[in-house]
C-alpha positions as CSV (number, residue, x, y, z in Angstrom):
1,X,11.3,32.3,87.8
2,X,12.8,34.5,84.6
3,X,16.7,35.2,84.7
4,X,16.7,38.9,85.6
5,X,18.0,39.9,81.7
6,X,15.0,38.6,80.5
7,X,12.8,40.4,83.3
8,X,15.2,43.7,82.2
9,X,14.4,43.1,78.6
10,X,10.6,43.1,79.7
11,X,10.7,46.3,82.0
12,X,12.4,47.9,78.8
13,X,10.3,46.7,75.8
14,X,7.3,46.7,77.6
15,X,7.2,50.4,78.3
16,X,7.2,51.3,74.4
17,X,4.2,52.3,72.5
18,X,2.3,49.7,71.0
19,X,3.8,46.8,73.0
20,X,2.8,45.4,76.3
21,X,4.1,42.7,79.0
22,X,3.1,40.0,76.9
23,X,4.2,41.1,73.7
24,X,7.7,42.1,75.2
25,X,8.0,39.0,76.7
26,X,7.4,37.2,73.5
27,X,10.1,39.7,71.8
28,X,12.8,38.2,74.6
29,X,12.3,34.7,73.9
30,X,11.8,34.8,70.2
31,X,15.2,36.8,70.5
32,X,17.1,34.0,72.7
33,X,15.8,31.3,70.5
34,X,17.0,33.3,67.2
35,X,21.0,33.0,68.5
36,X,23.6,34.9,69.8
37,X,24.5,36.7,65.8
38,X,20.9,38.1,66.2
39,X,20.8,39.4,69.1
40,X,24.6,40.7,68.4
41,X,23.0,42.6,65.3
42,X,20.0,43.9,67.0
43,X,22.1,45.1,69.9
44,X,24.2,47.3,67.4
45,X,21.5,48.5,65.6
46,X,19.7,49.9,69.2
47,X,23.5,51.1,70.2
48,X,23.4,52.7,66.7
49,X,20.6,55.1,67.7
50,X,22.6,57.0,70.5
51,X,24.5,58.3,67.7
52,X,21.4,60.7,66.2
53,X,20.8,64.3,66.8
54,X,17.6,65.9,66.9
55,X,17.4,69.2,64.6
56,X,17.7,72.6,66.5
57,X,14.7,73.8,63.8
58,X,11.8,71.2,63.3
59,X,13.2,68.5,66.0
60,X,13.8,65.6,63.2
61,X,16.5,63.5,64.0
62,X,19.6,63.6,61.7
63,X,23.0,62.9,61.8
64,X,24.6,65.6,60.5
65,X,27.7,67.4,62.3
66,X,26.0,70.7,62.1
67,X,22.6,71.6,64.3
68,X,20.4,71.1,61.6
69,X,18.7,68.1,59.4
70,X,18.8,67.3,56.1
71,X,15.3,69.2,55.1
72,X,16.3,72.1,56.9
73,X,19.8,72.5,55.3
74,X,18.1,72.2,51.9
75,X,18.1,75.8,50.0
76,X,15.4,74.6,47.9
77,X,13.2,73.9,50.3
78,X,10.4,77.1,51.0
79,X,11.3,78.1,54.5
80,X,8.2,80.2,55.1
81,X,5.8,77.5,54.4
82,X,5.9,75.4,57.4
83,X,4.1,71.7,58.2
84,X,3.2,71.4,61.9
85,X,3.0,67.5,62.4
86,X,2.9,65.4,66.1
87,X,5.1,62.8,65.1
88,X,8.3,62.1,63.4
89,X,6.4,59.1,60.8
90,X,4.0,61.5,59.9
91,X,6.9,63.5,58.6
92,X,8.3,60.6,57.0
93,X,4.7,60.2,55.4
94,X,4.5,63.6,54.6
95,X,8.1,63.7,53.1
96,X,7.1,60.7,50.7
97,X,4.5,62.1,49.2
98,X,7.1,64.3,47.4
99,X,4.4,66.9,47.0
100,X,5.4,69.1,50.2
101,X,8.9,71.6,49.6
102,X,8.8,73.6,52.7
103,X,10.0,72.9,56.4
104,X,8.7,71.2,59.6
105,X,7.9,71.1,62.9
106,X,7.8,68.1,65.0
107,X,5.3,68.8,68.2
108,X,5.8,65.1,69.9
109,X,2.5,63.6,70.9
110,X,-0.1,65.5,71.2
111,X,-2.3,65.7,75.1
112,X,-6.1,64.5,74.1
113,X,-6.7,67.2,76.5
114,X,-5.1,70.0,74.5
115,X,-2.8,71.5,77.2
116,X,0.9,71.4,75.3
117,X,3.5,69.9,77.2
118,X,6.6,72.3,78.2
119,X,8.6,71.4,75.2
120,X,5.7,71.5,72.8
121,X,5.6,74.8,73.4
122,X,9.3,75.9,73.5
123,X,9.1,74.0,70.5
124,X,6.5,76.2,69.5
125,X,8.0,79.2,71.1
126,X,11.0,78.9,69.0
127,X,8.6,78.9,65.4
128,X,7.6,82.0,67.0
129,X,11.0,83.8,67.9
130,X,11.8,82.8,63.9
131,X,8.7,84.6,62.6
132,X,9.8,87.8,65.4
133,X,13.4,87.8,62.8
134,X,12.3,87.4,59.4
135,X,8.7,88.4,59.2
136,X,5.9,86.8,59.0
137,X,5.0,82.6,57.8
138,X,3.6,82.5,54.4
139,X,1.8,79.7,55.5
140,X,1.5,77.4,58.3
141,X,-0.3,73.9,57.9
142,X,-1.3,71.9,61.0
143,X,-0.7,68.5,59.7
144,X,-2.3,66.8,62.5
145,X,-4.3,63.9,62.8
146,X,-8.1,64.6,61.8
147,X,-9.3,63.2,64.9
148,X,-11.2,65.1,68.1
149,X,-7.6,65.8,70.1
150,X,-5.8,66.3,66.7
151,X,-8.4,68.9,65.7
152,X,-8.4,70.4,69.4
153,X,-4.6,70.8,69.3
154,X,-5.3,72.5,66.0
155,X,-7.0,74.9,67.2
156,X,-5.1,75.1,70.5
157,X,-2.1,75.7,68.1
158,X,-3.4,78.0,65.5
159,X,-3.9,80.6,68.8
160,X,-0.6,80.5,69.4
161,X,0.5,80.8,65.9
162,X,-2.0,83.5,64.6
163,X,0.7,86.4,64.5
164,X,3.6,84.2,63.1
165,X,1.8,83.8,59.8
166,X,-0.2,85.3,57.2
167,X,-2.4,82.2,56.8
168,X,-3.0,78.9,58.9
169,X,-4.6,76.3,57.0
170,X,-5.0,72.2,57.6
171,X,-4.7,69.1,55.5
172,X,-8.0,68.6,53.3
173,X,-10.2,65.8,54.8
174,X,-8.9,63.3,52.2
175,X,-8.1,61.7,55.4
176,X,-10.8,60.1,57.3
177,X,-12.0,61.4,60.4
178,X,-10.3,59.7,63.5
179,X,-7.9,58.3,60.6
180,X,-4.2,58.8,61.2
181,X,-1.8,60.3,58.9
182,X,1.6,57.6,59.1
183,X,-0.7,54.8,57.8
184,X,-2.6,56.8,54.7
185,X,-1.2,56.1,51.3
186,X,0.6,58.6,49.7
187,X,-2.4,59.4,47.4
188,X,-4.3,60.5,50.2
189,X,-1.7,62.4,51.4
190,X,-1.1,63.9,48.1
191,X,-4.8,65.1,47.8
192,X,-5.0,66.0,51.4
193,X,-1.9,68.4,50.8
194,X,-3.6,69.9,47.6
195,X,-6.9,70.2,48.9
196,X,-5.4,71.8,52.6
197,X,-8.0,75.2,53.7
């Protein structure tokens, strides 16, 4: 019954977080009726995206020529205090604050379960081969969701890390419990920071 673009666009769309069949399908035909210049522009800005990098350091995406983002080239920025976060818009979150000067690490979502996925923990591994080099992490914080798998992984994490670094704290509970930390305002974020343990 749908042309098989439309049924493509579905397949596509549908498989992201946060949107369904129903909602993908929507997405196509509110695209088809906006015009051919729309779909031109939003066809770009997707094509656009192949053009990123992710950081050999914290795994941010940049688009630098070198191996490394914007944070981590920074001098200024304290690279033995590192923020552990699951997701890139917590960074962002994080980032906008403008009370955090260290670096990052991006895990990628977190199992409910606990159990790391192989990349989280070459991801991890490679936090670990910096500490081997240079000494010891002033300070890690596990930025992570105060939630039950958030505050599992935590603690699934900090196990790992406990050799890497002379302290491991977390964000202070200005953030609710189950709460997430993309959609706090930067107030709470700012206190959570300040208050970390």
């Amino acid at each position: 019954m749908l042309p098989e673009e439309v049924r493509n666009f579905i397949k596509i769309f549908s498989s992201l977080p946060g949107i369904g069949i129903r909602q993908a399908t929507r997405l196509a035909f509110r695209l088809i009726g906006s015009g051919k210049a729309n779909i031109e522009e939003m066809a770009e800005s997707i094509a656009g995206l192949q053009h990123l990098k992710i950081c050999s350091r914290c795994f941010f995406i940049h688009k630098n020529h070198e191996d490394l983002c914007d944070i981590c080239r920074d001098p200024k920025r304290n690279q033995n205090i590192v923020a552990i976060v699951e997701k890139e818009t917590d960074l962002i979150s994080i980032e906008k604050t403008g009370k955090f000067k260290g670096r990052y690490l991006v895990m990628g979502d977190l199992a409910k379960t606990g159990d790391m996925e192989t990349i989280q923990k070459l991801r991890l591994a490679t936090l670990k081969n910096t500490a081997k080099k240079s000494g010891q992490f002033e300070e890690i914080i596990l930025a992570l969701n105060p939630t039950t798998y958030g505050d599992l992984s935590a603690a699934v994490i900090a196990k790992e890390l406990e050799s890497s670094t002379k302290k491991i704290t977390r964000l202070g509970r200005g953030i609710p419990t189950g709460g997430e930390i993309e959609f706090a305002d930067d107030e709470t974020l700012r206190s959570a920071l300040e208050r970390r343990s």
